[in-house]
C-alpha positions as CSV (number, residue, x, y, z in Angstrom):
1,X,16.9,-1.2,8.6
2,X,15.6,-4.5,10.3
3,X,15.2,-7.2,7.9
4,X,11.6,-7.1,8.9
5,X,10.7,-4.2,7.2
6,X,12.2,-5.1,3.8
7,X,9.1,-7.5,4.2
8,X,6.3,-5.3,2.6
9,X,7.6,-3.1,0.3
10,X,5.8,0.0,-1.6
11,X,7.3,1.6,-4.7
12,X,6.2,5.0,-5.6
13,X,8.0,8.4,-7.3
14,X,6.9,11.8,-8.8
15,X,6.3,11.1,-12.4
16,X,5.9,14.8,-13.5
17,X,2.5,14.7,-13.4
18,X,-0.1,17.1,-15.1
19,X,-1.2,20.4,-13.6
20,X,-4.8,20.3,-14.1
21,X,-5.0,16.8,-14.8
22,X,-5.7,15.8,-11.2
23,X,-8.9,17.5,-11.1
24,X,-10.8,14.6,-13.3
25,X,-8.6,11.6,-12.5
26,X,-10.4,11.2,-9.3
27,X,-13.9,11.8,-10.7
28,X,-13.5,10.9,-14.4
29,X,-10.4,9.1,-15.2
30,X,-10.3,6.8,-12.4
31,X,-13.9,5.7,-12.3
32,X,-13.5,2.3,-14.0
33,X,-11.5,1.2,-11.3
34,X,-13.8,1.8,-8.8
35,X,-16.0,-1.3,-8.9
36,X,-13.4,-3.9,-9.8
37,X,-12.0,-2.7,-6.8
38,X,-15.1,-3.1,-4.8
39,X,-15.5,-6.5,-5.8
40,X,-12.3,-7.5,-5.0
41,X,-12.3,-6.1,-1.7
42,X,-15.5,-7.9,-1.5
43,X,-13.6,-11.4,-2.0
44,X,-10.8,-10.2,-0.1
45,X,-11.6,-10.6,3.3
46,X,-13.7,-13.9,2.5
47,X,-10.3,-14.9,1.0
48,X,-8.0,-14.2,3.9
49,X,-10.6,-15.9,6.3
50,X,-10.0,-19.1,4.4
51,X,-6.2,-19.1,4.6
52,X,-6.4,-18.1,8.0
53,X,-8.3,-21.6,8.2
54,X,-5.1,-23.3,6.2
55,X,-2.7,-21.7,8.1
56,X,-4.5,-22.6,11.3
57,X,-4.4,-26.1,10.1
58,X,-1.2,-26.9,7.5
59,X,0.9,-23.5,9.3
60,X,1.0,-22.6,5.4
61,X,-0.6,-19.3,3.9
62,X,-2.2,-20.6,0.3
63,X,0.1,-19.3,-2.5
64,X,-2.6,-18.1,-5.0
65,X,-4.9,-16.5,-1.9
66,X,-1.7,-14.4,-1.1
67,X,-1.0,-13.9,-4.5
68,X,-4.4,-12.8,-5.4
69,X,-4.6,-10.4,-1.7
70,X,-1.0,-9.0,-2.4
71,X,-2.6,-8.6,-6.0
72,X,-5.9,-6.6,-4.7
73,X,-3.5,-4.5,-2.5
74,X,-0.9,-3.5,-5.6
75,X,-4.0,-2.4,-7.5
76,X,-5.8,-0.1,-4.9
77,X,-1.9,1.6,-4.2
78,X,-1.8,2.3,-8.2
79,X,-5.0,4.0,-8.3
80,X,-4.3,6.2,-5.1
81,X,-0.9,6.5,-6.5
82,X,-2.5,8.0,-10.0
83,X,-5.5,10.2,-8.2
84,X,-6.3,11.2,-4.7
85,X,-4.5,11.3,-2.3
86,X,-0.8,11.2,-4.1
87,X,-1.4,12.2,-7.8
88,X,2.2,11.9,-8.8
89,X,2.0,10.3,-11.8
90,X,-0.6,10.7,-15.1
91,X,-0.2,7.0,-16.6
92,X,-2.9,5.2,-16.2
93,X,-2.9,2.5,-13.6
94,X,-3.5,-0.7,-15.5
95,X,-5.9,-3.3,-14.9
96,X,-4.2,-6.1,-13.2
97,X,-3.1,-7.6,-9.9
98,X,0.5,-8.6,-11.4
99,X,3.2,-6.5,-10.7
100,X,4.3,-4.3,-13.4
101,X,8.0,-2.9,-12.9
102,X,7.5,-0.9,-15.3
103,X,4.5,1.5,-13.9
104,X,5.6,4.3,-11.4
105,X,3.7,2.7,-8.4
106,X,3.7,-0.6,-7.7
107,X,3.7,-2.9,-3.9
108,X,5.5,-6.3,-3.4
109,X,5.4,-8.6,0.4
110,X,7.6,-11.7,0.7
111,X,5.9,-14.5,0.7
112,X,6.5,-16.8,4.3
113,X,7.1,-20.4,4.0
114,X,5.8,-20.8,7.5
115,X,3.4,-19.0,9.5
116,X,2.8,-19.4,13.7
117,X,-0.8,-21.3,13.9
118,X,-2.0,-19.8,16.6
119,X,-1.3,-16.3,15.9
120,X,-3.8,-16.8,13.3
121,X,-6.1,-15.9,16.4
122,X,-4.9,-13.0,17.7
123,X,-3.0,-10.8,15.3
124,X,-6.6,-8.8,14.8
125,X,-6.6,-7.8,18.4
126,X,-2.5,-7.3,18.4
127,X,-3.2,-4.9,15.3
128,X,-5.6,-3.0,16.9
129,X,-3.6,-0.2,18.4
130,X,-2.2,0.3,14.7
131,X,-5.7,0.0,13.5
132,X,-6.6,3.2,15.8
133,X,-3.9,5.0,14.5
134,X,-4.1,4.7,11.1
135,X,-7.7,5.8,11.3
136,X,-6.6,8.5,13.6
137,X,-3.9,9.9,10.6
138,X,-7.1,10.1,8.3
139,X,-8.0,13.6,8.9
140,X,-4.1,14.6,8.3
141,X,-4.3,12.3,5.2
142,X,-7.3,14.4,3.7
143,X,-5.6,17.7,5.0
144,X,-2.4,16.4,3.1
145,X,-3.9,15.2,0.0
146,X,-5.9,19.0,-0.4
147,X,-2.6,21.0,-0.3
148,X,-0.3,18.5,-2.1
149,X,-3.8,18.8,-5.1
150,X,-2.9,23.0,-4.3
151,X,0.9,23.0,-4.7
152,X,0.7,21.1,-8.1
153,X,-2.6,23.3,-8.9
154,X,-0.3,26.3,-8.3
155,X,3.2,25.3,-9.1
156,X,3.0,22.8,-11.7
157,X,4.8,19.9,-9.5
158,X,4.5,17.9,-6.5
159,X,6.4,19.6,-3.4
160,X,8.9,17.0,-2.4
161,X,8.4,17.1,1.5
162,X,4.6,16.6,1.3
163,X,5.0,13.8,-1.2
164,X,7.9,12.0,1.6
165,X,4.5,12.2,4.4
166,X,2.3,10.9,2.4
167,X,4.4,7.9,1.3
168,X,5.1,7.5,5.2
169,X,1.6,7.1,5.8
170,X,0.5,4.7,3.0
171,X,3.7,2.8,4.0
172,X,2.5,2.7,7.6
173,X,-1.0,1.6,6.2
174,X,-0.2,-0.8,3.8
175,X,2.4,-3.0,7.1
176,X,-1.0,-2.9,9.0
177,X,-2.9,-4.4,6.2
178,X,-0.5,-7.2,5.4
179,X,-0.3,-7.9,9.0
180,X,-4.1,-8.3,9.9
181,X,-4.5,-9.8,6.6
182,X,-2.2,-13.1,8.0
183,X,0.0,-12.7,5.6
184,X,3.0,-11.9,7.6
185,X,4.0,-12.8,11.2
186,X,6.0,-10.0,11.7
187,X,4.9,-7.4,13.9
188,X,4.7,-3.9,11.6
189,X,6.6,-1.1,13.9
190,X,5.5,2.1,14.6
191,X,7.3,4.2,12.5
192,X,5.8,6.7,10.0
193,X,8.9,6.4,7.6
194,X,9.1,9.6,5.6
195,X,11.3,9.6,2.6
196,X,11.2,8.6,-0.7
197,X,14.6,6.8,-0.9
198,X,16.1,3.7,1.5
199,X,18.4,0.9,1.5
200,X,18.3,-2.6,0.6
201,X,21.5,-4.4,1.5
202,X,25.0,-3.4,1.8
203,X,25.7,-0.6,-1.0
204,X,22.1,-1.0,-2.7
205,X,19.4,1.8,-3.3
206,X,16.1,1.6,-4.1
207,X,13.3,3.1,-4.3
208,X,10.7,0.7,-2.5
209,X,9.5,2.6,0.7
210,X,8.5,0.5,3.8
């Protein structure tokens, strides 16, 4: 592991979660979050334009703009870690852009001290091929999230291998939004990352999934 991709770091687990429970978190349950999360993702990109400015002129990303991004990112992972598309946990995401060590889902990205200016220009078109491709595992995503809703329909738990993809995927997502959101320079590899388990300095394990 490249010290790289300790950079962005996503935290989720199966939290024996309900049956039947799934089929009104999505529609029900999860509603309220909905247009917070619209809003924010409203301010979010207005937000990142105007550190792109800063770090264009200072080199420096704005500590409460990151704060608050980072923030709007943690949240949306908690709902999509509590409904669709990983429903692996049945406590309720709360309502909050702090972390919360405590909740089963949860998303964390280093904070640089200096950024390169001018990439500030160009890390759009640089994220682009990622871009494609995570729009390209969309259809996978949806075929995914239908028989991982199935297996714990029919067997009462989350199957352990589908659960590892999915995490790969929202991993691989969530490096390409901290990346075209100028929040890192690092470039995010290509690398789905399956697994729910992975090392973080000599004899360490976590659970944070890059």
């Amino acid at each position: 592991m490249s010290e790289r991709d300790d950079l962005v770091r996503v935290r989720g687990g199966i939290d024996a979660p309900s049956r039947w429970l799934w089929l009104v978190k999505w529609c029900v349950l999860a509603v309220p979050h909905y247009p917070i999360l619209i809003l924010l993702y409203l301010v979010y990109p207005i937000l990142t334009f105007v550190a792109g400015v800063a770090i264009l002129c200072t080199g420096r990303y704005p500590r409460p703009i990151f704060d608050f991004n980072v923030g709007v990112l943690r949240w949306s992972w908690r709902v999509m870690n509590f409904r669709f598309p990983m429903n692996t946990t049945d406590r309720y995401p709360p309502f909050t852009l702090a972390a919360r060590p405590d909740y089963p889902g949860d998303l964390e990205v280093d904070y640089p001290e200096r950024l390169t200016r001018w990439a500030v220009l160009v890390k759009w078109l640089l994220g682009l091929p990622q871009i494609v491709l995570c729009w390209a595992m969309e259809p996978l995503l949806q075929v995914l999230c239908v028989i991982n809703a199935g297996w714990l329909l029919c067997s009462g738990t989350i199957n352990q291998g589908m659960f590892d993809l999915l995490m790969g995927i929202v991993r691989w997502r969530y490096r390409v939004a901290v990346y075209v959101s100028l929040m890192r320079d690092e470039y995010p590899p290509y690398r789905l990352d399956p697994g729910r388990s992975l090392k973080k300095g000599p004899g360490r394990s976590h659970h944070y999934a890059r």
